[in-house]
C-alpha positions as CSV (number, residue, x, y, z in Angstrom):
1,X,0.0,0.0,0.0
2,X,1.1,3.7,-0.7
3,X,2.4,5.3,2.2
4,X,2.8,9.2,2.7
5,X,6.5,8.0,3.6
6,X,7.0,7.2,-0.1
7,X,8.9,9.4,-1.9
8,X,6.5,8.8,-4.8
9,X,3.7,10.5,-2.4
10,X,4.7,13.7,-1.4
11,X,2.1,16.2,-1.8
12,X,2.6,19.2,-4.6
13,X,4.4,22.1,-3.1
14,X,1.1,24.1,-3.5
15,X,-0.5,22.5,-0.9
16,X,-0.3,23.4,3.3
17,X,-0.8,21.9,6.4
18,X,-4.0,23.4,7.5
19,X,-4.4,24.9,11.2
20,X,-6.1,21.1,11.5
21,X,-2.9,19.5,10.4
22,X,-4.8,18.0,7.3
23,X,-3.2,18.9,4.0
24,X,-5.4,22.0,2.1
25,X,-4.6,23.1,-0.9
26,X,-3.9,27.2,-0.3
27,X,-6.7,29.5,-0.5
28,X,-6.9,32.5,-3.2
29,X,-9.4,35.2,-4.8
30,X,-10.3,32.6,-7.8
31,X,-13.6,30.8,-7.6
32,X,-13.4,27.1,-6.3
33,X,-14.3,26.2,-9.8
34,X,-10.7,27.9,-10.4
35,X,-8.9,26.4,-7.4
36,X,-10.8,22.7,-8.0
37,X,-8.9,23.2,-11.5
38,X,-5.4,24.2,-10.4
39,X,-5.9,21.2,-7.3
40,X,-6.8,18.5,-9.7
41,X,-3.8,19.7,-12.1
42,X,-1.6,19.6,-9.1
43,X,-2.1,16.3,-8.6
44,X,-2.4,15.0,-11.3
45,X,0.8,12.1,-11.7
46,X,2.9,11.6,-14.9
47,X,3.0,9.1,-17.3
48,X,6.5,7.5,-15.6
49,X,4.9,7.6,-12.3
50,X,2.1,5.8,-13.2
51,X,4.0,2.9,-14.6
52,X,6.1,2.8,-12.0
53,X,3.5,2.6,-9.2
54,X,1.9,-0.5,-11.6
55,X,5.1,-2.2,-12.0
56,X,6.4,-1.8,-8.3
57,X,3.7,-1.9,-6.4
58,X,0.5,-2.9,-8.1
59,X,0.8,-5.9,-9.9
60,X,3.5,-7.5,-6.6
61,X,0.3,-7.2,-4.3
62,X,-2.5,-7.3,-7.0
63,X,-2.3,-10.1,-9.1
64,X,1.2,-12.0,-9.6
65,X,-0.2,-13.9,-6.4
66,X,-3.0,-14.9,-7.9
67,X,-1.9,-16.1,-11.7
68,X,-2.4,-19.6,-12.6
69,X,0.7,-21.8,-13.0
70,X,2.2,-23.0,-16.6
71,X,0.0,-25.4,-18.0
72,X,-3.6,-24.5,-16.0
73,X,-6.9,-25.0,-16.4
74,X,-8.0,-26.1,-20.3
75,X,-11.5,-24.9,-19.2
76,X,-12.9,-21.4,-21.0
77,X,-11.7,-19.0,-18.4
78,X,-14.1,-16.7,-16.7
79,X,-14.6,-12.9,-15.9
80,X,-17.4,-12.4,-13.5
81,X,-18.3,-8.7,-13.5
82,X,-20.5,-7.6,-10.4
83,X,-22.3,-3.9,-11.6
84,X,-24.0,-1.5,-8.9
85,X,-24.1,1.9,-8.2
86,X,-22.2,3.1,-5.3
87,X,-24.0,2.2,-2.2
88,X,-26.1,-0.5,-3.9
89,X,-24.7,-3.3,-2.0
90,X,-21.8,-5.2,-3.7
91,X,-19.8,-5.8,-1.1
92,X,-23.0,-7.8,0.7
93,X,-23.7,-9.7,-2.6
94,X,-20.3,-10.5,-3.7
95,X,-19.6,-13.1,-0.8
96,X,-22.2,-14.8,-2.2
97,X,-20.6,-15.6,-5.5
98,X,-17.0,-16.2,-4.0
99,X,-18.1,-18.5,-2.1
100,X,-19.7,-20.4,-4.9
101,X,-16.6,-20.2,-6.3
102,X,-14.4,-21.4,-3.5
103,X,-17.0,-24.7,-3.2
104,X,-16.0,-25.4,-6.5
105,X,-12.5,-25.3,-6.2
106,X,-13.1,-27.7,-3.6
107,X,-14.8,-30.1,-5.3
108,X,-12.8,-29.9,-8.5
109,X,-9.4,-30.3,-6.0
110,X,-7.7,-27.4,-7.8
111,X,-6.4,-24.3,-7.1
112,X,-8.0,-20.7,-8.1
113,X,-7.1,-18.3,-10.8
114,X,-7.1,-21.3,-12.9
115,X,-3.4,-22.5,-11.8
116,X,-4.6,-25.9,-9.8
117,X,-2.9,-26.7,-6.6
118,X,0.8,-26.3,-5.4
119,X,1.8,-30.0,-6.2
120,X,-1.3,-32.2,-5.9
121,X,-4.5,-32.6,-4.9
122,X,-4.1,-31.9,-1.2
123,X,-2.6,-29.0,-1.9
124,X,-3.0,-25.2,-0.7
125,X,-5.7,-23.5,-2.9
126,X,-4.4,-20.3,-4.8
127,X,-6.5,-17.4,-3.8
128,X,-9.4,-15.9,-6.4
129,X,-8.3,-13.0,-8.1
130,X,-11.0,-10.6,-7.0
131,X,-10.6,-6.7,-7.7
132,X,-12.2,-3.9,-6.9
133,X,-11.7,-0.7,-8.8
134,X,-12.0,1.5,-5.7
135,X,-9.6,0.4,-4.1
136,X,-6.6,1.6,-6.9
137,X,-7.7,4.6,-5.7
138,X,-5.1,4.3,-2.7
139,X,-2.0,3.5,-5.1
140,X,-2.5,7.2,-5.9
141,X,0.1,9.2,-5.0
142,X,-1.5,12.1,-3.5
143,X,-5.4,10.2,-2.3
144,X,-4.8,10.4,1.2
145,X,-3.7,13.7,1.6
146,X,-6.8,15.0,-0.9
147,X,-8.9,12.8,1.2
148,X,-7.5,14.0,4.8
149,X,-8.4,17.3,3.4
150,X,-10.8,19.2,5.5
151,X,-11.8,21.6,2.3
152,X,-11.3,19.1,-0.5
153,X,-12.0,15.6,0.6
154,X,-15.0,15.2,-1.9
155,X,-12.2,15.6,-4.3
156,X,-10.5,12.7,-3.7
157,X,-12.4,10.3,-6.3
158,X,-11.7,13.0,-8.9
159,X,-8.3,13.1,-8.2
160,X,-7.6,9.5,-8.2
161,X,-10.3,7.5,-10.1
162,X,-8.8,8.1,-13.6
163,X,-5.3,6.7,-12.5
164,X,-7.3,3.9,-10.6
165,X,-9.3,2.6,-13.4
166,X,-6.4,2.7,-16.5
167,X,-4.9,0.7,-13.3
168,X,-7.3,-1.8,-13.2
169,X,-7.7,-1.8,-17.0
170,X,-4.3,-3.2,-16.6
171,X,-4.3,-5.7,-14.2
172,X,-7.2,-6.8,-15.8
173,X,-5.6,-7.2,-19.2
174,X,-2.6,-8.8,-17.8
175,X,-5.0,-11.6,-15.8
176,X,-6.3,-12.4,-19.4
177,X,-3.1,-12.6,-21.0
178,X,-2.3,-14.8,-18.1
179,X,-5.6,-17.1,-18.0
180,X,-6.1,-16.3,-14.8
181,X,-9.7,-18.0,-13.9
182,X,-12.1,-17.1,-12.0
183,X,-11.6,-12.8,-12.3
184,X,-13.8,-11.1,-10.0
185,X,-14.3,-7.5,-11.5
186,X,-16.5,-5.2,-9.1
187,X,-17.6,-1.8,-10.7
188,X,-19.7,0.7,-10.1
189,X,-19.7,2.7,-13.6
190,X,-19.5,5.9,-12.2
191,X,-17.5,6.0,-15.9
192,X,-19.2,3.8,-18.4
193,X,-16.2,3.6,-20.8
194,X,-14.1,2.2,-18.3
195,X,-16.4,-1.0,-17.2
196,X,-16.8,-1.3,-21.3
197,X,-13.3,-1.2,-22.0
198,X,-12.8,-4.3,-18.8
199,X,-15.3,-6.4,-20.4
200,X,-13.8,-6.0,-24.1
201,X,-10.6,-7.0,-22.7
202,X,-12.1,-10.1,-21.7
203,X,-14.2,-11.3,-24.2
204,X,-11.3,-9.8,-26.7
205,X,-9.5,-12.5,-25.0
206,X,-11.8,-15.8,-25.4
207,X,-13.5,-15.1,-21.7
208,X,-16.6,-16.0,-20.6
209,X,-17.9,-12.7,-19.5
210,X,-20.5,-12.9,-17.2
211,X,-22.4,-9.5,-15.6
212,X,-24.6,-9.8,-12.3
213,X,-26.5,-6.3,-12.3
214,X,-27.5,-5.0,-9.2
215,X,-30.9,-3.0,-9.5
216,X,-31.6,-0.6,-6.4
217,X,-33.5,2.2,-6.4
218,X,-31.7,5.3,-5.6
219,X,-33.3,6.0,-2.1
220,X,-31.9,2.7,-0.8
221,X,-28.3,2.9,-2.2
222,X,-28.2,6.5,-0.9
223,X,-29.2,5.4,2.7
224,X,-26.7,2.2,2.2
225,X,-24.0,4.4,1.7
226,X,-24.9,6.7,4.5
227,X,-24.7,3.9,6.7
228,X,-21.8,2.3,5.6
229,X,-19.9,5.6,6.2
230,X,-21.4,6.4,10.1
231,X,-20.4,2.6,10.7
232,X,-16.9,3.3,9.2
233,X,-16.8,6.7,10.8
234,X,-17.4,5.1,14.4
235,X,-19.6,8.3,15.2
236,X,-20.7,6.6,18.4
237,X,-17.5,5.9,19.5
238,X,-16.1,9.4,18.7
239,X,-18.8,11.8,18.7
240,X,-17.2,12.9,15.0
241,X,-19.4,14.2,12.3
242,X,-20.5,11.6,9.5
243,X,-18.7,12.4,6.2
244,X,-20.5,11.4,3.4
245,X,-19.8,10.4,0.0
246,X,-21.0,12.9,-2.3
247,X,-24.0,13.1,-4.0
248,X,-22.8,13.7,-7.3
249,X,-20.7,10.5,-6.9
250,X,-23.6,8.5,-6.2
251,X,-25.6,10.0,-9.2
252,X,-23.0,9.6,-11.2
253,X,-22.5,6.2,-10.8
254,X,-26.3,5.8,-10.7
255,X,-26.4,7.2,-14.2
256,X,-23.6,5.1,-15.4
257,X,-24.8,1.9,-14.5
258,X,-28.1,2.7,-16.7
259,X,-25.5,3.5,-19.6
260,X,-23.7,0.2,-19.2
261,X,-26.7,-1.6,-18.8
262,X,-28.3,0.0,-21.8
263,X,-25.1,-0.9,-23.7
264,X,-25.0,-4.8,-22.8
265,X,-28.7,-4.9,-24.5
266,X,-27.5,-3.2,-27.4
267,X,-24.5,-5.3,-27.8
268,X,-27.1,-8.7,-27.7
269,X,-29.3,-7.1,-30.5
270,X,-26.5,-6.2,-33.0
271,X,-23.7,-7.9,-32.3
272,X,-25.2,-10.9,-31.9
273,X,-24.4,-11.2,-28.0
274,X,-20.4,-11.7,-28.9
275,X,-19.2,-9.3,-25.7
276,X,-21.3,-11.0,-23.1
277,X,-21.8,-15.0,-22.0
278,X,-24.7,-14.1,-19.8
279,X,-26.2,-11.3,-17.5
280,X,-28.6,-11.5,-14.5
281,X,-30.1,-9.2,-12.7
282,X,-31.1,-9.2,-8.7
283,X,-32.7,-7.4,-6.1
284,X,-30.4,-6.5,-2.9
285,X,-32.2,-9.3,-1.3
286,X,-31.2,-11.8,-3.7
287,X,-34.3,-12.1,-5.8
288,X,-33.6,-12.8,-9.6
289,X,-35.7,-9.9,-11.7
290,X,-33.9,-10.6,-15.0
291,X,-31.4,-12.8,-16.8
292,X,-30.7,-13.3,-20.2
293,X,-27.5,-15.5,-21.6
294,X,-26.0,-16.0,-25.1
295,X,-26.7,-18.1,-28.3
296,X,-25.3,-18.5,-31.4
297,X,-27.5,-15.5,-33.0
298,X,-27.5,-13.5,-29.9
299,X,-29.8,-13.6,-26.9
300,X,-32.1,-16.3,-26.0
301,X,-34.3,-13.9,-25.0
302,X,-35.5,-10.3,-25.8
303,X,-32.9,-8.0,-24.8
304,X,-34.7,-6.3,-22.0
305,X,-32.1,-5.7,-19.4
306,X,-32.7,-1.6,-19.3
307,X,-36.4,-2.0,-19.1
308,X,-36.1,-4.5,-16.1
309,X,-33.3,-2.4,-14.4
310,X,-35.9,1.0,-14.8
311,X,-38.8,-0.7,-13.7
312,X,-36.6,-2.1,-10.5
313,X,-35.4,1.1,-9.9
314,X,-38.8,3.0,-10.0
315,X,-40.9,-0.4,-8.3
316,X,-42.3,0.1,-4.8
317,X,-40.6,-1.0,-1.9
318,X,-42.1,-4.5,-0.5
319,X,-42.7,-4.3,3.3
320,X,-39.4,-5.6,4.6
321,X,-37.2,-3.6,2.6
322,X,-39.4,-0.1,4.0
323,X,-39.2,-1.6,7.8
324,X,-35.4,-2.1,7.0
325,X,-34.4,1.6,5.3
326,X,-37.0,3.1,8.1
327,X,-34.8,1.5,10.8
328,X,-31.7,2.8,9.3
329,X,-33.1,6.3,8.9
330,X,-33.9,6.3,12.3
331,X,-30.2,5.2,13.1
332,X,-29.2,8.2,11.2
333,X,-31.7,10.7,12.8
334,X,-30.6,9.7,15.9
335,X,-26.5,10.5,15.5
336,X,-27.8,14.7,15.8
337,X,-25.7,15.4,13.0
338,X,-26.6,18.4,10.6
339,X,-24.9,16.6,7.1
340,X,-26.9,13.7,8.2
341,X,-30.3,15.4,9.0
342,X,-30.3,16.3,5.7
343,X,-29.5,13.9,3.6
344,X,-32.2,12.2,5.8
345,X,-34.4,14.4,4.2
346,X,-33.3,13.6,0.7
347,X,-33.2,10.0,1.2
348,X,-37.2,10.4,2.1
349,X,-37.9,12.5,-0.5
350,X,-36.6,9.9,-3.1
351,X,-38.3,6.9,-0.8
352,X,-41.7,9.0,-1.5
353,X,-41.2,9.1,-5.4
354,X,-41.1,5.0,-5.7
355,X,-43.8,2.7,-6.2
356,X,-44.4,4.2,-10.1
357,X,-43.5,1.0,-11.5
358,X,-44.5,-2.5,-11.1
359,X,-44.4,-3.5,-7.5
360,X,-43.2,-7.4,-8.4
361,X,-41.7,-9.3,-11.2
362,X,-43.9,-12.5,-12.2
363,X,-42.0,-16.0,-10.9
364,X,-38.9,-14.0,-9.4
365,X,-36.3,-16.9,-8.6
366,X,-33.5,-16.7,-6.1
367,X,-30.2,-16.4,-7.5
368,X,-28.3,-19.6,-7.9
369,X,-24.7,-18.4,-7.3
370,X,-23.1,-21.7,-8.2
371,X,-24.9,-22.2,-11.4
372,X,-24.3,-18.4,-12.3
373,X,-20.0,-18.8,-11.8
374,X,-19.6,-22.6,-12.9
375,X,-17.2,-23.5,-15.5
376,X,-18.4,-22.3,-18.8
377,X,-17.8,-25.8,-20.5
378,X,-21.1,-27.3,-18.5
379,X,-24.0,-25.2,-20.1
380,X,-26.5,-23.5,-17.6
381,X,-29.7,-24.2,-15.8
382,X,-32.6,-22.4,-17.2
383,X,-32.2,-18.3,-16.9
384,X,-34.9,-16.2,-15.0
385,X,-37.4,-14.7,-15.2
């Protein structure tokens, strides 16, 4: 991990230790639009230092642990790509399909990312390969100090997320070249190019692509990332105001999820479903609302992945999901804090708008994890709905 000891990390001479000891970048008679400009310019890292960090640090720590040995799997290798907006719940619903995958391993006696085990069939398992495009953020030289920031820390994705994702791009490409299988790829589109250019490099590469979209309406990934940040936060412990992830991160990623979706239709209609192996669709709670997988002539069914994701989005809430976000705005309520009052108030406003759409989704299944990440050389179970 980088550490501000680095000498890769040290923050632009424009910025200051504020009076709070938490680096600022210095204050001037420009608008912020100005001074968000000249910050993001400041930090922004050079060609050379972006290979460097991938050489030296990334790929060590990211993936040479996890590439398959000489002579692997002979299996069509597998990129599993888990899409949500931020706050839509993929860190709940991607245990779910490693451990799918992690029972398999076991009952096939081989190792993960496609390399078998370390001399026989009693041998240690190597780990899945399981990335997160988030978390490049951190390689970036100058993250923690933007994030530390008392006047600039909603900066921090803007200042880091294009380095991060030609990052993961990269580790991604390099797992392919390798035949690294399973990948575990979870995004949440807040750029649509960059989750398109990840799944090209798959399929570019013979991979079974495979896309589990999480649809959540807005007011509920809004309220999951509120609570994600008060539990992270410790508020109760420390008495500490709640900072929250922006809004216009959320919408953004919100947005960009639609476009992605939109696109993965669009390439089963005209291309002739060559990009994607298969695509499902689920509820937070696990129920299927869509799936849809690929023929020789494209998909088995009507490409209707946008409609289903803007019908889920827009659907009323069933009974438990409105006792379980009421409980958690409660929980928020109840921390007295101003920057959580209101987006409290925003978070009901959006809870108010739903219930436009259809409520439920005829014969909704529950996902089948196992069948959803098994090898792609034994066919599927029927898709739902």
């Amino acid at each position: 991990m980088v550490s501000a000891r680095d000498p890769l990390v040290a923050p632009p001479s424009r910025v200051r230790e504020n009076n709070n000891g938490n680096a600022d970048p210095p204050g001037d008679s420009g608008s912020a639009d100005d001074e968000t400009t000249r910050l993001l310019a400041a930090w922004r890292i050079s060609p050379e230092t972006h290979d460097h960090i991938l050489r030296t640090r990334i790929l060590p720590a990211e993936l040479d642990p996890f590439l398959p040995e000489v002579g692997g799997k002979s299996t069509r290798p597998r990129a599993i790509l888990i899409l949500g907006q931020t706050g839509a719940g993929k860190t709940h619903f991607t245990p779910r399909l490693l451990s799918a995958l992690r029972q398999q391993q076991q009952e096939e006696g081989g190792g993960g990312g496609g390399g078998g085990d370390d001399g026989g069939g009693g041998g240690e398992k190597r780990p899945i390969l399981h990335l997160i495009a988030d978390t490049y953020k951190r390689y970036h030289p100058h993250y923690a100090a933007c994030l530390a920031s008392a006047r600039h820390a909603g900066l921090a994705s803007r200042v880091a997320g294009p380095a991060a994702a030609r990052w993961l791009l990269a580790v991604c490409e390099r797992a392919a070249d390798a035949r690294a299988d399973p990948v575990v790829v979870e995004a949440a589109a807040r750029r649509p190019d960059e989750f398109r250019a990840v799944a090209r490099a798959f399929a570019a590469r013979d991979y079974a692509v495979r896309v589990a979209v999480l649809a959540v309406p807005a007011a509920l990934s809004r309220l999951g990332i509120a609570q994600e940040e008060e539990q992270k936060e410790g508020h109760g412990d420390r008495g500490m105001p709640v900072r929250f992830t922006p809004k216009a991160v959320h919408d953004a990623s919100f947005e960009g999820v639609e476009a992605v979706v939109g696109w993965l239709d669009e390439d089963g209609e005209a291309g002739g479903g060559e990009l994607l192996d298969r695509i499902v669709m689920v509820r937070r709670g696990g129920e299927v609302v869509y799936g849809n997988e690929r023929a020789e002539n494209g998909w088995v069914k009507e490409a209707a992945a946008l409609a289903a994701l803007r019908r889920e989005r827009a659907r009323g809430l069933t009974d438990e999901e409105r006792k379980t976000a009421e409980e958690g705005i409660r929980m928020l309520k109840s921390l007295g804090d101003p920057k959580a009052d209101r987006e409290v108030e925003e978070i009901e406003e959006l809870m108010a708008g739903l219930g436009i759409g259809d409520r439920t989704v005829s014969e909704m299944m529950p996902f089948d994890a196992a069948d959803f990440v098994k090898p792609a050389d034994l066919g599927r179970d029927d898709i739902h709905p």
